[in-house]
C-alpha positions as CSV (number, residue, x, y, z in Angstrom):
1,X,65.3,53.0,126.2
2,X,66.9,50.8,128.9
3,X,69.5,52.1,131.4
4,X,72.2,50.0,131.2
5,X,73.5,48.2,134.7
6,X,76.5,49.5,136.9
7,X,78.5,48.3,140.0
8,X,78.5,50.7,143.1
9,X,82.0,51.2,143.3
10,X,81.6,51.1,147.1
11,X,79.9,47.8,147.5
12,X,79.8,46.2,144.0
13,X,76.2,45.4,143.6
14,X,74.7,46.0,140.2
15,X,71.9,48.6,139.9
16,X,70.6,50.6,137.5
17,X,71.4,54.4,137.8
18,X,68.5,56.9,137.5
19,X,69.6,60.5,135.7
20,X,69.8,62.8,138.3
21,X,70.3,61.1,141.3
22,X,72.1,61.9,144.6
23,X,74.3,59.7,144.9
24,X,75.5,58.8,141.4
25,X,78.0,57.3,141.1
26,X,76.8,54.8,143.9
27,X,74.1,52.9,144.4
28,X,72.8,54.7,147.7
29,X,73.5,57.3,150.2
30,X,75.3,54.8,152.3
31,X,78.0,54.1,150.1
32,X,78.2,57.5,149.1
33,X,78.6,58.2,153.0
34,X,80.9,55.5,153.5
35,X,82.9,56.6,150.6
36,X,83.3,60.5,151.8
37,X,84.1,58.4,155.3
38,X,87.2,57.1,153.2
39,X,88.3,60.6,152.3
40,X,87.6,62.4,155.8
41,X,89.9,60.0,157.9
42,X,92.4,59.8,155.0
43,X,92.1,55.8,154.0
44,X,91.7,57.1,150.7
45,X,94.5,59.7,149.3
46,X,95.6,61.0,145.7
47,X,100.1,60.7,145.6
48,X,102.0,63.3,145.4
49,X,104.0,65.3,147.4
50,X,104.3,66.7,150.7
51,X,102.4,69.8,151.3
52,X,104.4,70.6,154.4
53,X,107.9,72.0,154.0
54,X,110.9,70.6,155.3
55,X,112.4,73.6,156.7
56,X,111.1,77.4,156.9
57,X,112.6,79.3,154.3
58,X,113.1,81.9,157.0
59,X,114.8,79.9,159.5
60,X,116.9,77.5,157.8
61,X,117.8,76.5,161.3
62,X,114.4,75.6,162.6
63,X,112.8,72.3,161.5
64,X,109.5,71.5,161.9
């Protein structure tokens, strides 16, 4: 049975992904690296709202 071909969604080059490997869903360890890169310095983000409160519920007076 042939493994049907994918694009790295890092680089975009076509390969054919082996069960069980590494760095599924990309074609190598570099573009997995690069990838968590994209996460680590924040270039890549999920929307949604500000974790960090506007004002402490404490200290209405104090802002952050």
């Amino acid at each position: 049975m042939s493994v049907p071909t994918r694009k790295c969604p890092q680089c975009g080059r076509a390969f054919r992904p082996v069960p069980g490997s590494p760095w599924r869903p990309f074609c190598s360890e570099r573009c997995r690296l690069i990838d968590l890169g994209g996460w680590l310095t924040a270039r890549h983000a999920i929307p949604g709202e500000s974790v960090v409160p506007d004002a402490d519920p404490e200290n209405p007076e104090e802002t952050p």
